[in-house]
C-alpha positions in Angstrom: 56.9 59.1 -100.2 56.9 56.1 -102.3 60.0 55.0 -101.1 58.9 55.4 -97.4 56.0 53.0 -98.1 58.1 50.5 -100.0 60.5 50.6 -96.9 57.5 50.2 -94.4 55.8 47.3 -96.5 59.4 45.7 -96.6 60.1 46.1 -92.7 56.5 44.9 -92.1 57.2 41.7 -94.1 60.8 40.9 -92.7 58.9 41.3 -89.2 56.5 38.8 -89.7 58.8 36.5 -91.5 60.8 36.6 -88.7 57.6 36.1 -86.2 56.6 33.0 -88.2 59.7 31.3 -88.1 60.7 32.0 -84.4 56.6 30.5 -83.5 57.4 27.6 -86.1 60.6 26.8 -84.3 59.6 25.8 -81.0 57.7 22.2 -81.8 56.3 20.7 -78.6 55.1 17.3 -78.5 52.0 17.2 -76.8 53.3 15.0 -73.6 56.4 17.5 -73.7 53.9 20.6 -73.1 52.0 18.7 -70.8 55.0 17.7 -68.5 56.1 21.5 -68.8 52.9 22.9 -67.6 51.8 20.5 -65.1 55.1 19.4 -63.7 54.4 15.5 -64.5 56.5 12.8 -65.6 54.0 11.4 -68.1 54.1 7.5 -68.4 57.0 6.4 -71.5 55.1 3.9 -73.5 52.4 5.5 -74.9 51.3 6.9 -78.5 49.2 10.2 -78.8 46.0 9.0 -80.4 44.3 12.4 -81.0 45.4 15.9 -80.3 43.7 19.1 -80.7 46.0 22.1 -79.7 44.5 25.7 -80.7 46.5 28.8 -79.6 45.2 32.6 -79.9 48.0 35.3 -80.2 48.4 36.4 -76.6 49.5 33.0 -75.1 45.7 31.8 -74.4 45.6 27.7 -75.2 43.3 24.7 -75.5 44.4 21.5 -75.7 42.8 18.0 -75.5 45.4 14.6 -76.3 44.3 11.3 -76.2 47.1 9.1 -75.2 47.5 5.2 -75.8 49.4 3.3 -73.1 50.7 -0.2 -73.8 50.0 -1.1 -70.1 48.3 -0.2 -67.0 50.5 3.5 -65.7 50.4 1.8 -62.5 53.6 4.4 -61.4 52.0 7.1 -62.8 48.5 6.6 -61.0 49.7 6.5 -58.2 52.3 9.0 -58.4 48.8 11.5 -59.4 46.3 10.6 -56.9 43.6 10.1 -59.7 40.3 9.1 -58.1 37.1 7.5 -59.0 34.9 10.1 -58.6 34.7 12.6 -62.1 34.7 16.2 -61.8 35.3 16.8 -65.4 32.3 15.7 -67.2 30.3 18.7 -65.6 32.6 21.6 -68.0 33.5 19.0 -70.6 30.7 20.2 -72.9 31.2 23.6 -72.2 35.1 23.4 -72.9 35.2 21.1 -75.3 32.7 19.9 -77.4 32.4 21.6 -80.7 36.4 21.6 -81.4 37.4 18.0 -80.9 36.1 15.1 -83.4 33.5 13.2 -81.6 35.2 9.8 -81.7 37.7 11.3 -79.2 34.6 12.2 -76.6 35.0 10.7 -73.3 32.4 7.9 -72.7 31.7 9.0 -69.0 29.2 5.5 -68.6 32.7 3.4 -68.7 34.8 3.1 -65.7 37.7 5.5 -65.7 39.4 7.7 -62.8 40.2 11.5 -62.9 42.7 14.1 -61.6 42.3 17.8 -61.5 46.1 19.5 -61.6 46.6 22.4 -59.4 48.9 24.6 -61.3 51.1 27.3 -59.5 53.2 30.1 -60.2 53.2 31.1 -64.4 50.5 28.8 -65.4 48.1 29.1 -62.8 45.6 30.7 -65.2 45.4 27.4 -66.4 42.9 24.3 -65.8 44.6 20.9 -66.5 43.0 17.5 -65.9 43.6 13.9 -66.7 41.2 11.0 -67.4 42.7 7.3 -67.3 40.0 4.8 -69.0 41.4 1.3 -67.7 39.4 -0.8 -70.4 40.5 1.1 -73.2 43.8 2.3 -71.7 43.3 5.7 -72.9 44.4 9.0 -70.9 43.2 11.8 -71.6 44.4 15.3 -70.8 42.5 18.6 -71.2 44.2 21.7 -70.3 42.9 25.6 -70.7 43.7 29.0 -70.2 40.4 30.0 -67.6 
């Protein structure tokens, strides 16, 4: 019996070793998971300012990045159809606020445009949006599993 357990507590432990290090493996830049999911070509030169990535066991995400362009993503914009009008700031506080620093917060009274992705196919459980803040040029993604 004692030897059973041993085994069992053994197996167990090679199991989640194993778990861990196959999870660990797979590094994703934060651009490089949102290209995947949203099937965008994100703009080159650009740094990630702040990223908050959180995921639960069966696949479920949040993520929020704050990008810094060294120019206007002229291409990119246009490539997007980002508009004026916001339709983020509405769930914003319901999504978001709580598990990102508030220094990364939006400031919805400056200018900025907005783009809601439409996401088909494996990830269409999943809300994805960008905001582009032209004085600051920051652009901000928020994606999550609804």
């Amino acid at each position: 019996m004692k030897k059973k357990l041993i085994l069992i507590l053994l197996s167990g432990i090679i199991i989640c070793t194993l778990f861990s290090f196959t999870a660990c493996g797979n590094k994703e830049t934060p651009a490089e998971r949102i290209e995947r999911i949203c099937g965008i070509e994100l703009p080159e030169d650009m740094e990630v300012e702040y990223n908050y990535y959180c995921q639960a066991f069966q696949g479920d995400f949040t993520q929020y990045t704050v990008f810094k362009l060294e120019e206007e993503p002229i291409d990119f914009l246009k490539n997007n159809d980002f508009s004026d009008k916001s339709v983020i700031n509405d769930t914003f506080e319901d999504k978001f606020v709580g598990s990102i620093s508030k220094e990364y917060y939006p400031n919805w009274e400056k200018e900025h445009s907005d783009k809601f992705f439409k996401l088909v196919g494996k990830y269409s459980g999943v809300d994805a949006s960008a905001l582009y803040f032209p004085d600051t040029l920051n652009l901000i993604f928020l994606m999550q599993v609804n």
